[in-house]
C-alpha positions in Angstrom: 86.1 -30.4 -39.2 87.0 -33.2 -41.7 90.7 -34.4 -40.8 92.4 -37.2 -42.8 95.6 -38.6 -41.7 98.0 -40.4 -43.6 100.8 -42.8 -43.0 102.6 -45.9 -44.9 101.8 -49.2 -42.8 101.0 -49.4 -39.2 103.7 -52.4 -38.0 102.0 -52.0 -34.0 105.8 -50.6 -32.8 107.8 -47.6 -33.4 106.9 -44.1 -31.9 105.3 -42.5 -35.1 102.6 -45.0 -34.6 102.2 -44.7 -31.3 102.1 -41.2 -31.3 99.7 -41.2 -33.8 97.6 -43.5 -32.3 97.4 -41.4 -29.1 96.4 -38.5 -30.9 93.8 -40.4 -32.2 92.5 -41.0 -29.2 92.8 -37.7 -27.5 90.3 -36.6 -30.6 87.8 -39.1 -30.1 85.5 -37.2 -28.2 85.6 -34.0 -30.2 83.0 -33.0 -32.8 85.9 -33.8 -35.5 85.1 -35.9 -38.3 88.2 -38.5 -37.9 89.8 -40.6 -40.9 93.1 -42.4 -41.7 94.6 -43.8 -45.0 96.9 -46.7 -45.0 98.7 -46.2 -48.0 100.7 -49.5 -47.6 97.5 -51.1 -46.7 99.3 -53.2 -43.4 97.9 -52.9 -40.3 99.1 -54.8 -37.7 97.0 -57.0 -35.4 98.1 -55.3 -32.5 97.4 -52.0 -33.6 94.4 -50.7 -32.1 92.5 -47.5 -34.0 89.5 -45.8 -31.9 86.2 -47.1 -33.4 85.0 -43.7 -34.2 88.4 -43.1 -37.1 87.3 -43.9 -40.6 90.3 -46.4 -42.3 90.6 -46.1 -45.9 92.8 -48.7 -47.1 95.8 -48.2 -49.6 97.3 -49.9 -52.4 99.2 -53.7 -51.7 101.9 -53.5 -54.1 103.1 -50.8 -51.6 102.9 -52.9 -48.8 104.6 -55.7 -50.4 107.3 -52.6 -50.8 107.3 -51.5 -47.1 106.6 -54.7 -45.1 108.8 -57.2 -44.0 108.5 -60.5 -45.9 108.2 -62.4 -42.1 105.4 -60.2 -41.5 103.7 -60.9 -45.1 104.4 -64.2 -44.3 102.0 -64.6 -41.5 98.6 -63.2 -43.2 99.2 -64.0 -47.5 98.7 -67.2 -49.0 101.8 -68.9 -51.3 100.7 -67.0 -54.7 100.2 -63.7 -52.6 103.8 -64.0 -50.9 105.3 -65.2 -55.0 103.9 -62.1 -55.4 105.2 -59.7 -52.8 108.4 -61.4 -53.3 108.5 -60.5 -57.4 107.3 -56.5 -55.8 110.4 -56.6 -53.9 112.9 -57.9 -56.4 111.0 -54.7 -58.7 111.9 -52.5 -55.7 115.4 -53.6 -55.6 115.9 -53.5 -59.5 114.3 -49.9 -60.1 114.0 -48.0 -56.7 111.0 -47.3 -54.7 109.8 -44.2 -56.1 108.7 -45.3 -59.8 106.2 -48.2 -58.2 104.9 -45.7 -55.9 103.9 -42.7 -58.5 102.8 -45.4 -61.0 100.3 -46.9 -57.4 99.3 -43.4 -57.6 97.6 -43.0 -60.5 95.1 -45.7 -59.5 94.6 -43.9 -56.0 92.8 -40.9 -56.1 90.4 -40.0 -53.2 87.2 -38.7 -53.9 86.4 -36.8 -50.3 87.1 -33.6 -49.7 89.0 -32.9 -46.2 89.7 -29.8 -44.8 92.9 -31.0 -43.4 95.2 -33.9 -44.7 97.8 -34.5 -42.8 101.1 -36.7 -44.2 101.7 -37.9 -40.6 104.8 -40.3 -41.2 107.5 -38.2 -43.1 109.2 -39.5 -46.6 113.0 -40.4 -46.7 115.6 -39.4 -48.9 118.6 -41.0 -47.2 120.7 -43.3 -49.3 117.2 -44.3 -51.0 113.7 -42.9 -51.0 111.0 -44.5 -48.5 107.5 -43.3 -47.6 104.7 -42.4 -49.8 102.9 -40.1 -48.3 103.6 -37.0 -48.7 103.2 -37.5 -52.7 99.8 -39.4 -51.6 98.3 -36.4 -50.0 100.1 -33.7 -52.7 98.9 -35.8 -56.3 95.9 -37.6 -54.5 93.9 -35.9 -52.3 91.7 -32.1 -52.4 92.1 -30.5 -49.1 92.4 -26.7 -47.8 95.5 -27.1 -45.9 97.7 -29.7 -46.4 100.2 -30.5 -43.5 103.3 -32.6 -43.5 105.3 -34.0 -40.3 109.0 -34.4 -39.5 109.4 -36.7 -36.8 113.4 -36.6 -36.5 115.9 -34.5 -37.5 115.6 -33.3 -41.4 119.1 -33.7 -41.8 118.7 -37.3 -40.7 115.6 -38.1 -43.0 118.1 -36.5 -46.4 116.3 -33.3 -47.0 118.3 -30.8 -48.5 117.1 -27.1 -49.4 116.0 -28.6 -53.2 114.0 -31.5 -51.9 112.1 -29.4 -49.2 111.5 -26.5 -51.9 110.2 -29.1 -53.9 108.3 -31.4 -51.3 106.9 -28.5 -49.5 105.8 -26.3 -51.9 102.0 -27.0 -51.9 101.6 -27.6 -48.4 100.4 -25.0 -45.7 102.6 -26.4 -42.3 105.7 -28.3 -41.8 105.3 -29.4 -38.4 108.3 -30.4 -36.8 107.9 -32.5 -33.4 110.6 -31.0 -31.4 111.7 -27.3 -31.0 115.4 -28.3 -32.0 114.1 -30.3 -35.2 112.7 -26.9 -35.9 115.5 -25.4 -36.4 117.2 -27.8 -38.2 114.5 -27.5 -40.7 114.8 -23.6 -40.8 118.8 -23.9 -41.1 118.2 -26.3 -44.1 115.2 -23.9 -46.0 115.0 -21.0 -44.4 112.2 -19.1 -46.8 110.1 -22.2 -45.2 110.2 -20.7 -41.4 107.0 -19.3 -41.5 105.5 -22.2 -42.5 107.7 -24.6 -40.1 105.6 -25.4 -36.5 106.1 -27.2 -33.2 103.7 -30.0 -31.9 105.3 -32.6 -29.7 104.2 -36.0 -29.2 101.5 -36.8 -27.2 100.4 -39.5 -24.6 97.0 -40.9 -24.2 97.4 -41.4 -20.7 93.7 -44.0 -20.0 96.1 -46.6 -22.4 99.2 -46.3 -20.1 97.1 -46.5 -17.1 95.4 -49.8 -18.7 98.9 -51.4 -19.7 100.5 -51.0 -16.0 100.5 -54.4 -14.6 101.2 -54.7 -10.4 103.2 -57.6 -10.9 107.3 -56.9 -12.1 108.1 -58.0 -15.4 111.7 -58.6 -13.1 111.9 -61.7 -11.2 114.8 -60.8 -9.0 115.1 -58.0 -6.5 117.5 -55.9 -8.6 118.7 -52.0 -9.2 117.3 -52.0 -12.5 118.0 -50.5 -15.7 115.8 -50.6 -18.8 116.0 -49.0 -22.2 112.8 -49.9 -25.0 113.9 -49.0 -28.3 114.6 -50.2 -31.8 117.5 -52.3 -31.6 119.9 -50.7 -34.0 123.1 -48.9 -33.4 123.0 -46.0 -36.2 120.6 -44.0 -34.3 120.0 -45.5 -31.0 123.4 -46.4 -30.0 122.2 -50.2 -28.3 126.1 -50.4 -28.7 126.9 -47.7 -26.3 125.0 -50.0 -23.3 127.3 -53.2 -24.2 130.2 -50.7 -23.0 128.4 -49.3 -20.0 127.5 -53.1 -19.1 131.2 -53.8 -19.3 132.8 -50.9 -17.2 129.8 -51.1 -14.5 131.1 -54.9 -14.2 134.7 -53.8 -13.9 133.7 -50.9 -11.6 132.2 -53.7 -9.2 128.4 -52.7 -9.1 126.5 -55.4 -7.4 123.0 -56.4 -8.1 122.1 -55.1 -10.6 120.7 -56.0 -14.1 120.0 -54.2 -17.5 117.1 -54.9 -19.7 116.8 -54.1 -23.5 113.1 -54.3 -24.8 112.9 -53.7 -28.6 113.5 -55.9 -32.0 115.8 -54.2 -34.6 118.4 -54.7 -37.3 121.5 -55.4 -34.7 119.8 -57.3 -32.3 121.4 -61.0 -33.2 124.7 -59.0 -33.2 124.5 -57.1 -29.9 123.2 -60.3 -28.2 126.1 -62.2 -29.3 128.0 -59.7 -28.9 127.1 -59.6 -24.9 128.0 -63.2 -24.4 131.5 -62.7 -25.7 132.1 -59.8 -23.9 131.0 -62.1 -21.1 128.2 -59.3 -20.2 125.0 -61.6 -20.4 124.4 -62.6 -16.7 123.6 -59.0 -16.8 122.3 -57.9 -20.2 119.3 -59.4 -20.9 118.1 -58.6 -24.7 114.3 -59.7 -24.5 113.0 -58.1 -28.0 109.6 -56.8 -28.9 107.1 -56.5 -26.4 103.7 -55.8 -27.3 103.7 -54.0 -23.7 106.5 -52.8 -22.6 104.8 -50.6 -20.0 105.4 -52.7 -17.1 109.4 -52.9 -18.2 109.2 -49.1 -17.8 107.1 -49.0 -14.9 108.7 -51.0 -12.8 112.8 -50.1 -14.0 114.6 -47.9 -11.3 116.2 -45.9 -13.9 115.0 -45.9 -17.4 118.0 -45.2 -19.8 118.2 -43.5 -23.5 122.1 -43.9 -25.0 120.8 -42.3 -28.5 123.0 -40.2 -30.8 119.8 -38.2 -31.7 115.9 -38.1 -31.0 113.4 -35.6 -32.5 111.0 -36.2 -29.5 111.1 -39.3 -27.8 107.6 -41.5 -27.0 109.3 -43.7 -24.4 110.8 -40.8 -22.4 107.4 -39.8 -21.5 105.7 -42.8 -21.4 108.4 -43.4 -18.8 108.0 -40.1 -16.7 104.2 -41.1 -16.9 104.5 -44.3 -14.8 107.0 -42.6 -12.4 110.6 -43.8 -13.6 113.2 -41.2 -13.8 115.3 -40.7 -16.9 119.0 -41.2 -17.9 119.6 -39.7 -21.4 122.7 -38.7 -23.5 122.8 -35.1 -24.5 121.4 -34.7 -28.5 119.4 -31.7 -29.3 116.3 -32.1 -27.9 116.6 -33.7 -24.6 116.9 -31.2 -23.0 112.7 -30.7 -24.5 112.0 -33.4 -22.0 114.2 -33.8 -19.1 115.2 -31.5 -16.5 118.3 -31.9 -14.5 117.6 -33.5 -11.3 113.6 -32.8 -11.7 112.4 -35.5 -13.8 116.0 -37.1 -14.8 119.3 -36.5 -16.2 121.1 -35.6 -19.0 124.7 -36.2 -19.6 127.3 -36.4 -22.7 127.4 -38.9 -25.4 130.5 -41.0 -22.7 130.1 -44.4 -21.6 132.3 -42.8 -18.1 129.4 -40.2 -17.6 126.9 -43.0 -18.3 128.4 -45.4 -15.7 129.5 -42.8 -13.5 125.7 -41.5 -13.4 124.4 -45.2 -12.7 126.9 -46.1 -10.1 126.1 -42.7 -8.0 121.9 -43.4 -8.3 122.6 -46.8 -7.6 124.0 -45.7 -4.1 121.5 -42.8 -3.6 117.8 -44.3 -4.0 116.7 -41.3 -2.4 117.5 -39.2 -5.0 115.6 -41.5 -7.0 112.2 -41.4 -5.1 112.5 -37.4 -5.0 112.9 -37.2 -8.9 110.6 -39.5 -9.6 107.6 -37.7 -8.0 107.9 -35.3 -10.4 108.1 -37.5 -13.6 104.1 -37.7 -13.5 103.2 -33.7 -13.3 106.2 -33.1 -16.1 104.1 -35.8 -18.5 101.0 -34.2 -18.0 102.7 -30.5 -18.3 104.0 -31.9 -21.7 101.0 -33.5 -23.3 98.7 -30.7 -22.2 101.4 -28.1 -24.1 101.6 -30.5 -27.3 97.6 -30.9 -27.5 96.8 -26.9 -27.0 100.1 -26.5 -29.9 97.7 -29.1 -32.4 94.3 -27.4 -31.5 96.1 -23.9 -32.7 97.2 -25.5 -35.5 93.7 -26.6 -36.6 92.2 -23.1 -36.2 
């Protein structure tokens, strides 16, 4: 079978990518006939594609539209970079959208697939992002056409008009968790038949590769990490300057917090911490082209988010044996089990902190949760490969 996946840029973070990625992996050794298109035409250094996928590269006015300039910056030469920077006044003067459809034009793709698959979702909130669900509608012949929803619909700005529209010509909507699902139904409910399930996956021989014996932690702490982009609209980074806070008033003793991720808030939230005189036990330590070991070697990995669709890290983390802390938003409760592979409480710094403080005094607890984080992982991926594979056939 002759699959082509799509996406905008690969950056080498975010869970889209990394999901992605893994699922390109766990194909490798099937008789498919693997390809990707780069619309953006960015691929990161770090990013690592399995020799066997085909890339076909995009267009890179759009990736002077969807990459940072810092990140330009590092590969394009002065007139390149005069360039991108004239793209990205364009984008700010007439939108997105009218540079993309007239890219296009010039963009067709010969091949025939028999699935193309828009694997990273367009945006409609506040102002359009994305690509490639137009790229695979106007540009490419394929029998069935599949788009994916990563996070909640609402979240992304479809409303009933823009789904009628979007997802008119293609044959699945796949949604990645079960409660995504039926936001997407609520919001275009003649579209239910068409709306699937396939969670994220893990490729678990790249885990195993990036776990490291020695502790990314240098002192012998109870600690707390969370990986994640660094922003508070969504992930809530701000909730865990609170928690920091009360655990200090609350008297917890050696102990230590670690925040692994780059984001939009991340200047603010650090200096943030040292005002709030929280930094002796906050440590902000930004993007990690690893953070495996962080994970892997964290007591109690924690997730503060306001909503996930279906959360990379929280696997990745039962996979190297770390239980999970996460607030309650729709589909938590997809991953983690009450006192089998973690815990899920309300969107309240007390229930946070009260949670911590009690697992801080009870390790065993801890060591009896966490051998079940592995056998949950595997349960998981092996469900969300068999839910891809029926999708296929």
């Amino acid at each position: 079978m002759k699959i082509l996946f799509v996406v905008s840029v690969l950056k080498g973070i975010g869970g889209i990518e990394s999901s992605l990625i893994n699922l390109l992996n766990n194909l490798k050794d099937t008789q498919h006939e693997l390809s990707i298109c780069v619309i953006g035409d960015y691929i990161s250094p770090s990013t690592e594609i399995p020799s066997n996928v085909k890339v076909i590269k995009g267009n890179k006015i759009i990736k002077y539209c969807c990459v940072e300039y810092k990140d330009l910056s590092m590969s394009l030469s002065r007139i390149e970079l005069l360039g991108a920077a004239f793209i990205k006044i364009l984008k700010r003067l007439i939108g997105f959208r009218p540079i993309l459809l007239t890219c296009l034009k010039v963009m067709k793709n010969s091949e025939k697939y028999d699935i193309a698959i828009s694997y990273s979702n367009d945006m409609y909130r506040d102002v359009y992002s994305g690509g490639c669900e137009d790229y695979v509608e106007k540009c490419i012949k394929a029998e069935k056409k599949i788009a994916w929803i990563h996070n909640d619909a609402r979240e992304h700005g479809l409303t009933q008009s823009i789904c009628k529209r979007k997802y008119n010509k293609f044959k699945y909507v796949v949604n990645v968790s079960q409660a995504c699902k039926k936001i997407f139904d609520e919001i275009i409910p003649k579209y239910e038949y068409k709306s699937k399930v396939i969670t994220n996956t893990l490729y678990f021989e790249d885990i195993s590769r990036k776990k490291r014996d020695a502790s990314p932690f240098s002192d012998n702490k109870f600690n707390l990490v969370t990986v994640a982009r660094v922003e508070n609209q969504q992930k809530r980074i701000d909730r865990i300057l609170e928690c920091c806070k009360l655990l200090k008033i609350k008297g917890l003793k050696n102990w230590k917090w670690t925040v692994v991720g780059d984001g939009p808030d991340l200047l603010n939230l650090k200096q943030k911490a040292v005002d709030m005189g929280i930094d002796d036990v906050l440590e902000f330590v930004g993007r990690k082209s690893n953070p495996i070991p962080f994970m892997q070697h964290a007591n109690i990995f924690v997730q503060t988010s306001d909503y996930e669709a279906y959360s990379m890290v929280l696997i990745e983390s039962l996979y190297v044996s770390t239980p999970c802390l996460v607030t309650n938003y729709d589909s938590a409760s997809n991953i983690i089990r009450n006192n089998y592979n973690g815990w899920i409480v309300e969107k309240s710094i007390d229930e946070l902190v009260d949670k911590i403080t009690y697992l801080s005094s009870n390790p065993e607890i801890l060591n009896t949760v966490g051998e079940n984080c592995i056998k949950s992982s595997r349960e998981l991926n092996k469900k969300a490969l068999s839910s891809f594979y029926n999708l296929l056939s």
